[in-house]
C-alpha positions as CSV (number, residue, x, y, z in Angstrom):
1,X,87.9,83.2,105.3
2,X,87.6,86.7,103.5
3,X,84.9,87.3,100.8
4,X,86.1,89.2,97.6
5,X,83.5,91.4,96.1
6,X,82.4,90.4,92.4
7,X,81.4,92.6,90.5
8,X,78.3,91.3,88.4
9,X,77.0,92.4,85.0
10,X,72.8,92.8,84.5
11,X,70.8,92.4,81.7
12,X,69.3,95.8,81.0
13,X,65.8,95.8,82.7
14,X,64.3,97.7,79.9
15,X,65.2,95.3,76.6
16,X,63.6,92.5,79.2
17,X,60.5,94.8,79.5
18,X,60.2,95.0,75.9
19,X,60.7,91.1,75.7
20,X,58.8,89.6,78.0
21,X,55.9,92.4,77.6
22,X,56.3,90.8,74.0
23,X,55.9,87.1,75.0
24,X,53.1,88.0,77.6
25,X,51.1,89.5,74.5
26,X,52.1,85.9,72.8
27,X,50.9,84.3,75.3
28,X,47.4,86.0,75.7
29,X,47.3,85.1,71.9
30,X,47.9,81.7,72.2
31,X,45.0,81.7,75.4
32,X,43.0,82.9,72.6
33,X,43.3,80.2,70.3
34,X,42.9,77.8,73.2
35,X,39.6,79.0,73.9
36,X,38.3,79.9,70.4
37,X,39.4,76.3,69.5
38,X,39.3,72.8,70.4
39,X,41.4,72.2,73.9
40,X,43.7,69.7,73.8
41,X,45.2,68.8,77.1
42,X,48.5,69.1,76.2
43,X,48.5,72.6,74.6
44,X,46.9,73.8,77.7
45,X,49.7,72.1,80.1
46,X,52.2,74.0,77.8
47,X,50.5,76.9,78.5
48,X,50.1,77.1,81.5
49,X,54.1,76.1,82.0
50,X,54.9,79.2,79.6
51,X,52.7,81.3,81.8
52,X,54.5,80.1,85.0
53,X,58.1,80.4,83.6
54,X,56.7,84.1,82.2
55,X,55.6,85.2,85.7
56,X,58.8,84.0,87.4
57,X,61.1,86.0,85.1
58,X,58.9,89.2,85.9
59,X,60.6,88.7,89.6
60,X,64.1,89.4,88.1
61,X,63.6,93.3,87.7
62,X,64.8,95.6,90.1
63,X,66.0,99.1,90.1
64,X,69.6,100.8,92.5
65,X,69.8,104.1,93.1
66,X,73.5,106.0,92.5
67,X,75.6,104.4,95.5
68,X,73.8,101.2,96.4
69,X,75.0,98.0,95.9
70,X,73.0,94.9,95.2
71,X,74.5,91.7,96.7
72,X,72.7,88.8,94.8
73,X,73.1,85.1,96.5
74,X,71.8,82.0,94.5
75,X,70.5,79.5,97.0
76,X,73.5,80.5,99.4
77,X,76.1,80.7,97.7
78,X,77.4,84.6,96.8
79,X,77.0,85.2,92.9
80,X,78.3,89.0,92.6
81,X,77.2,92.1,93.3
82,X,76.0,94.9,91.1
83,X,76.9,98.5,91.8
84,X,75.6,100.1,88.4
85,X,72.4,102.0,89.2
86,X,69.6,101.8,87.2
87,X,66.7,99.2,85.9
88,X,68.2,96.0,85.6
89,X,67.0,92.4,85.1
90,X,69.2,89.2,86.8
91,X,68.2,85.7,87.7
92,X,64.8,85.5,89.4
93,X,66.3,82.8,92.1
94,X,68.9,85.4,93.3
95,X,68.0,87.0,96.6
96,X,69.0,90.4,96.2
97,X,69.7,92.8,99.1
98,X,70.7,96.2,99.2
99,X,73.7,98.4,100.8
100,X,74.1,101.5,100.8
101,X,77.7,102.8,99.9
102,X,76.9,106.3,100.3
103,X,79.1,108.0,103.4
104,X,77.7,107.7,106.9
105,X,77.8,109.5,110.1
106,X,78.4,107.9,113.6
107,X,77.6,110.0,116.8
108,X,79.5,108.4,119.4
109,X,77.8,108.6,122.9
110,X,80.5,110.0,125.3
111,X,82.7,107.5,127.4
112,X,83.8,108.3,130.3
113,X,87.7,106.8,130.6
114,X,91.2,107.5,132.0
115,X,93.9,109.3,130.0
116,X,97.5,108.0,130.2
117,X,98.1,109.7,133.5
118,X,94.7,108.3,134.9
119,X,92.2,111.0,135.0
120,X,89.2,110.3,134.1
121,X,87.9,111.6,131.5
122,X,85.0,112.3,129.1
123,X,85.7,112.1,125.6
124,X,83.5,111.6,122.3
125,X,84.2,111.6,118.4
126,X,82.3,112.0,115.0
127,X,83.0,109.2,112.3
128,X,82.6,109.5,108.3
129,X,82.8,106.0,107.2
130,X,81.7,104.0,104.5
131,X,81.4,100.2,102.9
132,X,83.7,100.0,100.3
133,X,83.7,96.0,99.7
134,X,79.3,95.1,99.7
135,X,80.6,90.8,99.9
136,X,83.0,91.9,103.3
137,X,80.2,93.5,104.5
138,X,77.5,91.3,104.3
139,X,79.4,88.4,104.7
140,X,82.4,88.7,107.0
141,X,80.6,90.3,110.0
142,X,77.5,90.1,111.5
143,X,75.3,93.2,111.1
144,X,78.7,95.6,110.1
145,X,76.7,98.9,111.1
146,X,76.7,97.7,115.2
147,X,79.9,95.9,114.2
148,X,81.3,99.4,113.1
149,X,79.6,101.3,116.4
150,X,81.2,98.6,118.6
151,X,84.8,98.7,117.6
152,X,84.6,102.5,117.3
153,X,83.7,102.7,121.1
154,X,87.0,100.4,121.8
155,X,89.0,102.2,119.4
156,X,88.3,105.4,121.0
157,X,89.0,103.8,124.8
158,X,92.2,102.7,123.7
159,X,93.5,105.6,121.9
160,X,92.4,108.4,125.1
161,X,94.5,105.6,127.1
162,X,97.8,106.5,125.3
163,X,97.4,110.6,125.8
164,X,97.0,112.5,128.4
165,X,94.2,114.7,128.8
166,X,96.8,118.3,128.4
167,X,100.5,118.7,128.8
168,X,102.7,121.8,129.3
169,X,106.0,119.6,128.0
170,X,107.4,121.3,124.5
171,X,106.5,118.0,121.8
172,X,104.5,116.0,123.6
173,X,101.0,115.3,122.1
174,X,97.8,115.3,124.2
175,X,94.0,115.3,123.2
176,X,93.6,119.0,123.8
177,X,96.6,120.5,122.5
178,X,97.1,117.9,119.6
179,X,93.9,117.6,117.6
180,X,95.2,117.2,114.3
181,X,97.7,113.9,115.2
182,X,95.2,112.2,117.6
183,X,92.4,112.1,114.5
184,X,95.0,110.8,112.3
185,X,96.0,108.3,115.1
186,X,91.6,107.5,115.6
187,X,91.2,107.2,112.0
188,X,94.5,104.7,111.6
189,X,93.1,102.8,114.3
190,X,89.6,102.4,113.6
191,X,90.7,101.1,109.7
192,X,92.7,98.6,110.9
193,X,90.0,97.2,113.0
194,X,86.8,97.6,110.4
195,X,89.0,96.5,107.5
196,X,87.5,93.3,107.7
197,X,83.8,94.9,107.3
198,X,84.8,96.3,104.0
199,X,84.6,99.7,105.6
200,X,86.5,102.7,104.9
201,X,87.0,105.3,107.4
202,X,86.8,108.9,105.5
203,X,87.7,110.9,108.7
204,X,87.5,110.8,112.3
205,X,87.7,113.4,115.0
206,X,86.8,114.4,118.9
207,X,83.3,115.9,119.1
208,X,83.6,116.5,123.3
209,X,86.4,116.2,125.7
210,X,86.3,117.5,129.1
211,X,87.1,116.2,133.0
212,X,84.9,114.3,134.6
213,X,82.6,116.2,136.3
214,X,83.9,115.1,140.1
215,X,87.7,116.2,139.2
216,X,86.6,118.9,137.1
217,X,87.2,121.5,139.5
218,X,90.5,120.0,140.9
219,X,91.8,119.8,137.4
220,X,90.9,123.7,136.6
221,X,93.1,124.5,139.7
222,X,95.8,122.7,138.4
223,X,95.5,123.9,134.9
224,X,95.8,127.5,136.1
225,X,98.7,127.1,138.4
226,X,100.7,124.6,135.5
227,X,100.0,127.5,132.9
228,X,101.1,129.9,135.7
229,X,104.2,128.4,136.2
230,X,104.8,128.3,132.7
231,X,104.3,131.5,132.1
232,X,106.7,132.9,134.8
233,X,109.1,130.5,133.4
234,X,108.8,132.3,130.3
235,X,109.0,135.8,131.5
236,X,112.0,134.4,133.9
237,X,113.5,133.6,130.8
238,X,113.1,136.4,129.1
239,X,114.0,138.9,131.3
240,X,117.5,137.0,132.2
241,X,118.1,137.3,128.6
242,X,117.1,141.2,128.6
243,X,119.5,141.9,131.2
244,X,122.6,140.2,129.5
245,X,121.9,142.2,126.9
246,X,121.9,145.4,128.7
247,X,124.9,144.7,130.1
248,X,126.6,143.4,127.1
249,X,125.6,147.2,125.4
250,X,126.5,149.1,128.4
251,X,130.2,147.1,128.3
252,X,130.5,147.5,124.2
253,X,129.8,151.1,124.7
254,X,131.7,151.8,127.4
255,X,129.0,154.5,128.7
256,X,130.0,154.2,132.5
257,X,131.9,151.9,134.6
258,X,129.9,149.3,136.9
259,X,131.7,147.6,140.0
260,X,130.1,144.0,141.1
261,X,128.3,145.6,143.5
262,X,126.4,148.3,141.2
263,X,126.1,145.5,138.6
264,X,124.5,143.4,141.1
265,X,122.3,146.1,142.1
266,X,121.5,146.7,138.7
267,X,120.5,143.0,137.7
268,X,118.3,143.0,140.9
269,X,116.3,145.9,139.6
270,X,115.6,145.4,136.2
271,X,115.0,141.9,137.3
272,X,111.5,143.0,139.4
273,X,110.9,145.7,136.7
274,X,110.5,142.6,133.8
275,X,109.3,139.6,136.4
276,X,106.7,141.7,138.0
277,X,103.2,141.0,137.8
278,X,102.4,144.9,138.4
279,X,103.6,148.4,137.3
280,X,107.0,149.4,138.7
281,X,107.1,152.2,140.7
282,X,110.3,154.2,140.5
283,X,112.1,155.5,143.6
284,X,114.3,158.4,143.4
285,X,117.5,158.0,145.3
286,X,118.8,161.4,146.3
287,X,122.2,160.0,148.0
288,X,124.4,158.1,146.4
289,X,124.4,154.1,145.9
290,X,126.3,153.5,148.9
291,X,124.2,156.0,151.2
């Protein structure tokens, strides 16, 4: 069963302060007479039940600071709760307990867990969250601050489950290269499993994310050679283009005549002057082609 917040009106603490400061000083006058005077028994019973009932309402003051909630219970059963801050006076029988609705930080302790392609890895995150609903919280969950820490730990696990750690694939999202979409995905998650708390998740990101340490050094290797690769693709890629284009302008132009075999020759050249890894160094051909 969910619990819907109430929110409860107060009676301003400070007109009670005037009043029952009021009947306090009526009530030392009336001890006054009873003393001065003849007692009769049943003047002093009164009394003394006016006194009682006086000291009991001087239990139903109590002050919030801005952002605290109040959650007031009458013999166990939830009455309201009162967000307003200031001096207020309410029903002496309510037990009254405070939550703070101001915005929290949780630290996560890194995990150590395998991506989607099974490394294992270390991973972290930094949560802003908040109670938003003071009944969900108190009521619907047992201690909501562990309840949050607990289902931020599994929300994490899952979601470094569903990426890899990097990926060199155009479009596909990992927790390295994709920071921005994997919060968004963290944060989604981890309101859809504290809803129920009455807890709002403000934001949510990866404070650590590395290898673990025994496939740390394996993973290096095989982050240089992937990004190796990937960049001689690139420069393959670019050069091919390069010299279609120089052939395209020498044919438009016309500026000399190329058989298959000088073409050839010519592709194969410009081909280790823009894939090359060093400076070319020119060699001077003092024959001809075919010589």
């Amino acid at each position: 069963m969910i619990t819907r917040e109430i929110e409860r009106k107060t009676v301003s603490g400070w007109f009670m302060l005037v009043l029952l400061i009021s009947v306090g000083v009526a009530l030392g006058l009336w001890f006054r007479e009873l003393v001065t005077g003849h007692f009769v028994t049943a003047e002093v019973i009164a009394w003394a039940l006016a006194l009682g009932v006086w000291a009991t309402l001087l239990a139903g003051f109590f002050t919030l600071q801005p952002n605290m909630a109040a959650v007031l219970v009458l013999f166990g059963k939830y009455s309201g709760s009162v967000k307003t801050s200031g001096f207020h006076w309410a029903n002496p029988f309510f037990h009254k307990t405070r939550i703070s609705l101001r915005a929290r930080n949780l630290n996560n302790e890194k995990i150590k867990v395998n991506d989607s392609r099974g490394n294992p890895i270390e991973i972290a995150a930094v949560i802003v969250w908040r109670v938003v609903d003071s009944a969900q919280a108190m009521f619907d969950v047992d201690e909501f601050v562990h309840y949050v820490t607990v289902q931020s730990e599994s929300a994490l696990r899952h979601l470094a489950s569903n990426y890899p750690y990097d990926t060199t694939e155009e479009g596909q999202l990992s927790l390295r290269g994709s920071m921005d979409e994997v919060s968004a995905s963290l944060t989604k998650e981890l309101q859809e499993r504290v809803g129920k708390a009455g807890v709002r998740i403000d934001e949510a990101r990866l404070s650590h994310l590395a290898y673990a340490p025994e496939i740390a050094s394996a993973m290096l290797q095989r982050q240089q050679a992937e990004a190796i690769v990937a960049a001689r693709s690139r420069i393959v890629d670019g050069a091919v283009g390069m010299v279609e284009m120089a052939l395209a302008r020498l044919d438009q132009h016309k500026t000399i005549q190329l058989d298959g075999e000088k073409r050839a020759a010519m592709v194969s050249n410009l081909l280790v002057v823009l894939c090359g890894d060093r400076a070319a160094q020119p060699v001077v051909n003092t024959g001809t082609l075919y010589q």
